[in-house]
Structure formats: structure tokens, C-alpha cells
C-alpha positions as CSV (number, residue, x, y, z in Angstrom):
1,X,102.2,76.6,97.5
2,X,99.1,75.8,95.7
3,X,96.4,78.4,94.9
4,X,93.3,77.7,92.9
5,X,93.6,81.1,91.0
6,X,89.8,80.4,89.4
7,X,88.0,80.2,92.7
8,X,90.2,82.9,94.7
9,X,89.7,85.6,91.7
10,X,86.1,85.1,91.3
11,X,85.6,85.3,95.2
12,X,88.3,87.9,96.1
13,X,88.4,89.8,93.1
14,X,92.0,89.1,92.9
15,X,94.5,86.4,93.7
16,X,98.8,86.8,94.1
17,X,101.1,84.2,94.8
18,X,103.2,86.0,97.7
19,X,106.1,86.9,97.3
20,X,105.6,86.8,93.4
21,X,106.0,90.6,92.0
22,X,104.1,91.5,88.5
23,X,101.8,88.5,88.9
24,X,97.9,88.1,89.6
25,X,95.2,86.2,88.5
26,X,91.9,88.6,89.0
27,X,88.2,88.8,87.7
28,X,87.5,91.1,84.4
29,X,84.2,92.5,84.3
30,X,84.4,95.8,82.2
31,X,87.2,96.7,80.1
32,X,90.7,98.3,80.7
33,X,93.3,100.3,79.4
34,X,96.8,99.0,79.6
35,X,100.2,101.2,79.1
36,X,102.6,98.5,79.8
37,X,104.2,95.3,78.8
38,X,101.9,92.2,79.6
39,X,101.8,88.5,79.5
40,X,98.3,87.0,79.9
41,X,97.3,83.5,80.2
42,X,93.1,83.3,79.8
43,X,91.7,80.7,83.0
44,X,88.1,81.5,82.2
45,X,86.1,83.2,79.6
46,X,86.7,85.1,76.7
47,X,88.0,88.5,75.6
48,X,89.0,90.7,73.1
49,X,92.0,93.0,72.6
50,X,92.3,95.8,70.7
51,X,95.6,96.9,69.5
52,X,97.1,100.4,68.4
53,X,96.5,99.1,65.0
54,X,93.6,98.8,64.8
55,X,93.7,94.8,65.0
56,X,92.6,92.7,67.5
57,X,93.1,89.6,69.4
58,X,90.3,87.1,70.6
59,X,91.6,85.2,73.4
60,X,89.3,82.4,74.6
61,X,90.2,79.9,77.8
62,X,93.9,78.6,78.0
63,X,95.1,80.9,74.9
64,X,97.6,83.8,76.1
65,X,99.0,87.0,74.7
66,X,102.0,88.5,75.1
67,X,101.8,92.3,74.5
68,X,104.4,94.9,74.6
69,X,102.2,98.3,73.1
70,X,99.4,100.0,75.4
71,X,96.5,97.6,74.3
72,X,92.2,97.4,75.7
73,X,91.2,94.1,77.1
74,X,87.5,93.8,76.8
75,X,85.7,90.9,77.9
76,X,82.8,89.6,76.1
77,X,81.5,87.7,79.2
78,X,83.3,88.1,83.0
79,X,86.9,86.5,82.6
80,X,90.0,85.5,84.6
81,X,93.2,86.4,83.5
82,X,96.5,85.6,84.6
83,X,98.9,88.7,84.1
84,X,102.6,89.4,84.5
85,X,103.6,92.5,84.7
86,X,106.8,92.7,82.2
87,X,109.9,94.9,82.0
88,X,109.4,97.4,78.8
89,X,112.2,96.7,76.3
């Protein structure tokens, strides 16, 4: 199955794969909060993520993150994001 992920989140929102659990490509216009473990792959845009830390990480088109502490993803322009959904260690 092929899915262009790009065109599906912008005009949908929101894309999954079926069948595929912890995995979704979707369109980030304001910031979030996220509790759990996360793998993100950046399709389009730019955004930032603030860590417990304090530090952050700017992620800009085809760069990823893999996060395992609550974290804010804030983008600095609307973004798609690939995300899994990861078992916490």
C-alpha cells in the first residue's frame, strides 16, 4: 500500500496506514503536550521541542527525534510529522 502521508495529512488532518497501531502522519498547527515515548520523522516544516531540561530540539524537514520523557512540540510554521507511538521502557 502506498499513501502520500504529505497530501493526506494536510487535507485530512491526519493519515494511518491500516492496520499499523502507534503510527500517523498528521498536520501540527499549534503546539502539544506529550507524556509518552515518541519517534518522529519531520515530512514538512519545522518545529521545536522543548525538553524537561530545559533544552530543546529544532527539527527541520527529514530530521527525526526519538523521545522517551514528556516533551512540547511547537511548530514554528504548520508541520507534518510522522509519529510512532512507542512502548515506555
Amino acid at each position: 500500500m502506498k499513501l502520500h502521508l504529505v497530501r493526506l495529512a494536510k487535507k485530512q488532518g491526519e493519515a494511518h496506514f491500516p492496520g499499523l497501531e502507534g503510527f500517523r502522519a498528521y498536520l501540527l498547527t499549534q503546539p502539544e503536550q506529550v507524556e509518552e515515548a515518541r519517534l518522529y520523522v519531520l515530512l514538512e516544516g519545522e518545529v521545536v521541542v522543548d525538553l524537561p531540561d530545559q533544552s530543546y530540539l529544532h527539527l527541520r524537514k527529514g530530521e527525526a527525534a526519538y523521545l522517551e520523557q514528556p516533551h512540547r512540540v511547537s511548530p514554528i510554521d504548520p508541520s507534518v510529522m510522522a509519529v510512532w507511538r512507542l512502548p515506555q521502557s
